[in-house]
PyMOL Python script that loads the backbone (N, CA, C, O; Angstrom):
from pymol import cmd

cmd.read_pdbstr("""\
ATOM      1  N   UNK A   1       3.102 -46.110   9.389  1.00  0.00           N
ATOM      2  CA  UNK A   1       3.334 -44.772   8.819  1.00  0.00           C
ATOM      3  C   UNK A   1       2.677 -44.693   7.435  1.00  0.00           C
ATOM      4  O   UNK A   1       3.082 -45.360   6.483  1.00  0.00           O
ATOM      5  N   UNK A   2       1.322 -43.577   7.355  1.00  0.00           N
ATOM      6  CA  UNK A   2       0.966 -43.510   6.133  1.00  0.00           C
ATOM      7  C   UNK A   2       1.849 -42.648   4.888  1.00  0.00           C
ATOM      8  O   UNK A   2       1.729 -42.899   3.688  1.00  0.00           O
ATOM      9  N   UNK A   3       2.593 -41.776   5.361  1.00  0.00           N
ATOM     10  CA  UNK A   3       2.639 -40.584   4.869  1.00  0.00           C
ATOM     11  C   UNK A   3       4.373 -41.067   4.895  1.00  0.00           C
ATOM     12  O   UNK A   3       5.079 -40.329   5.582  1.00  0.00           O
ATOM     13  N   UNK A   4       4.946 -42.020   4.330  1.00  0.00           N
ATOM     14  CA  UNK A   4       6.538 -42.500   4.066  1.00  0.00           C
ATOM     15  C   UNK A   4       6.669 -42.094   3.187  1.00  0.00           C
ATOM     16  O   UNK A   4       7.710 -41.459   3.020  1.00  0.00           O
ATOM     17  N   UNK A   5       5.684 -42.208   2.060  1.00  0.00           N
ATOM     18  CA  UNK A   5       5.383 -42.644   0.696  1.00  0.00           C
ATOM     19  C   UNK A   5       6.057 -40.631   0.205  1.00  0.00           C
ATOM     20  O   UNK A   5       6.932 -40.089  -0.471  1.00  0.00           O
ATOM     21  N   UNK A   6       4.866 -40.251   1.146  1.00  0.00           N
ATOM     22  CA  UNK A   6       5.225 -38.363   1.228  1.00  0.00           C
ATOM     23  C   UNK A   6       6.405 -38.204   1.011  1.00  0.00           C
ATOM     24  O   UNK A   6       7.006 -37.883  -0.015  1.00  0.00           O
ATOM     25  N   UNK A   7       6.826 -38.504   2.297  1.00  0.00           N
ATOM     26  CA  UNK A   7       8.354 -38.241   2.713  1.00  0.00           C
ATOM     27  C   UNK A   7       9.022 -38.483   1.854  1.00  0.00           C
ATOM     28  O   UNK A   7       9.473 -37.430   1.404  1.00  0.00           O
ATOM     29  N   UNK A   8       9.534 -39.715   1.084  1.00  0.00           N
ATOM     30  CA  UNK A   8      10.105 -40.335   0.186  1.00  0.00           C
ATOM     31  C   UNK A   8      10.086 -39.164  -1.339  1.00  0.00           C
ATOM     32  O   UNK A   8      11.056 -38.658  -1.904  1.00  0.00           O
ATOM     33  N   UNK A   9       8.810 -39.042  -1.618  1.00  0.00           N
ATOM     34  CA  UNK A   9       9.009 -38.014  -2.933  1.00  0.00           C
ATOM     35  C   UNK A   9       9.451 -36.698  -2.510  1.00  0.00           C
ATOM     36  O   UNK A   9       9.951 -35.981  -3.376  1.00  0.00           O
ATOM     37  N   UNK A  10       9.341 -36.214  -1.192  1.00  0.00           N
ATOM     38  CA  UNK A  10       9.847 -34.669  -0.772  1.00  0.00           C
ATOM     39  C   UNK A  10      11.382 -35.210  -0.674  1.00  0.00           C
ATOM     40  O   UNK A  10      12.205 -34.395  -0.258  1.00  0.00           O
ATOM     41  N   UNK A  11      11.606 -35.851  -0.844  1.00  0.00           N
ATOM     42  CA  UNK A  11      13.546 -36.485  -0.772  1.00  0.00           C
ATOM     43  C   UNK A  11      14.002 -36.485  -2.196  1.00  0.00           C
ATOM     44  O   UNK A  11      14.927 -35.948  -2.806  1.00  0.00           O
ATOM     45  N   UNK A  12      12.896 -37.379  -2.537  1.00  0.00           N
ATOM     46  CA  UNK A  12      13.720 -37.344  -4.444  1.00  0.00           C
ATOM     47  C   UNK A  12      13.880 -36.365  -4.919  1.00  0.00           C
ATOM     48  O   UNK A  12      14.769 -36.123  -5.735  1.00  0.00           O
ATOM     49  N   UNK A  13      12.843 -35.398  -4.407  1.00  0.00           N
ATOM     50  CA  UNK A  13      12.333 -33.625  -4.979  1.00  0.00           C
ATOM     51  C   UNK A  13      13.692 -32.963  -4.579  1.00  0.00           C
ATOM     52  O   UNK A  13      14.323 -32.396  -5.471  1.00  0.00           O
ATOM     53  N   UNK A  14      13.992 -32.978  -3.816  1.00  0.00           N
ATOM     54  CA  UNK A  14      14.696 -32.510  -2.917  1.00  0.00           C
ATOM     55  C   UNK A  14      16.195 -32.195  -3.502  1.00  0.00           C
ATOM     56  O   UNK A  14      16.845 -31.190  -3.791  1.00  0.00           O
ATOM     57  N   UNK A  15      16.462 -34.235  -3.523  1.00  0.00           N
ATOM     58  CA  UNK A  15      17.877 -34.290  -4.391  1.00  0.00           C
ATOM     59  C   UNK A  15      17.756 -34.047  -5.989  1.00  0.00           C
ATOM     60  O   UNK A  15      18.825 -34.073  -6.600  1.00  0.00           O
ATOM     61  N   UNK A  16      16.483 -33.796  -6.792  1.00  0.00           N
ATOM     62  CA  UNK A  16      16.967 -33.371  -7.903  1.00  0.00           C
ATOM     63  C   UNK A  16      16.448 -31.875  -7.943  1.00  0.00           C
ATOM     64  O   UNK A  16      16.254 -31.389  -9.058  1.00  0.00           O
ATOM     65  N   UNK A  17      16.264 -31.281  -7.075  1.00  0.00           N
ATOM     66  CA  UNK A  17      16.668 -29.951  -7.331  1.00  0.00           C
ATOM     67  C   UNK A  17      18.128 -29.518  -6.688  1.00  0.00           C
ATOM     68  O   UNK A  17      18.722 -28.447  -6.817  1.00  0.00           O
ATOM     69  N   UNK A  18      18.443 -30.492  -6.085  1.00  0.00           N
ATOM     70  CA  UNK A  18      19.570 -29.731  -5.603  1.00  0.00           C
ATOM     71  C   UNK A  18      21.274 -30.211  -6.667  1.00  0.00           C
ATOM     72  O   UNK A  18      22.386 -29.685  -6.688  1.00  0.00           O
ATOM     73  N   UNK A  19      20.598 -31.593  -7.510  1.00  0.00           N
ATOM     74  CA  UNK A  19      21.775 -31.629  -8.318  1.00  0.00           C
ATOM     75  C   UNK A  19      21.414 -31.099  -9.525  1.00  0.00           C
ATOM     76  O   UNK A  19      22.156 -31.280 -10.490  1.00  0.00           O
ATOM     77  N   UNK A  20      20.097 -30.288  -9.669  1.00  0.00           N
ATOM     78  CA  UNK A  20      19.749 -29.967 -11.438  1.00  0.00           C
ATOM     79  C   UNK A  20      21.015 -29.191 -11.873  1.00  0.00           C
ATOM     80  O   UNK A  20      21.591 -29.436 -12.933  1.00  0.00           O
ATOM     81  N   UNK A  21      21.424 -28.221 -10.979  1.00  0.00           N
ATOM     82  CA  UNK A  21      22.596 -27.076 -11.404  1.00  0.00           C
ATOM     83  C   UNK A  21      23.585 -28.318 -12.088  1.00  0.00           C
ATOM     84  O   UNK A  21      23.594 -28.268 -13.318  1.00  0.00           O
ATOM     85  N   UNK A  22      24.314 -29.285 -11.562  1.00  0.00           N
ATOM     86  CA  UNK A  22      25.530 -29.821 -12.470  1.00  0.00           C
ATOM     87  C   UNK A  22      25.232 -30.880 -13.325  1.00  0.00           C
ATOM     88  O   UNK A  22      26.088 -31.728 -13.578  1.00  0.00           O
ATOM     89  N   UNK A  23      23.576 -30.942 -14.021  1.00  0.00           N
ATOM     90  CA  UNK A  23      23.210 -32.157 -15.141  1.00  0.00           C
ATOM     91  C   UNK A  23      23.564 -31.129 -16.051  1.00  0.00           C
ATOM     92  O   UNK A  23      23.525 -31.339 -17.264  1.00  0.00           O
TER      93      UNK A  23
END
""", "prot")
cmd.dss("prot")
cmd.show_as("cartoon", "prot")
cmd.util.cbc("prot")
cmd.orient("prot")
């Protein structure tokens, strides 16, 4: 799998937009 690496930052992206509201 080339494209984990992708996946992996569309996840981090992912979870810090979805906890920015309670930092």
């Amino acid at each position: 799998m080339e494209n984990y690496k992708e996946l992996l930052e569309r996840a981090f992206k992912a979870m810090e937009n979805a906890y920015a509201p309670y930092s």
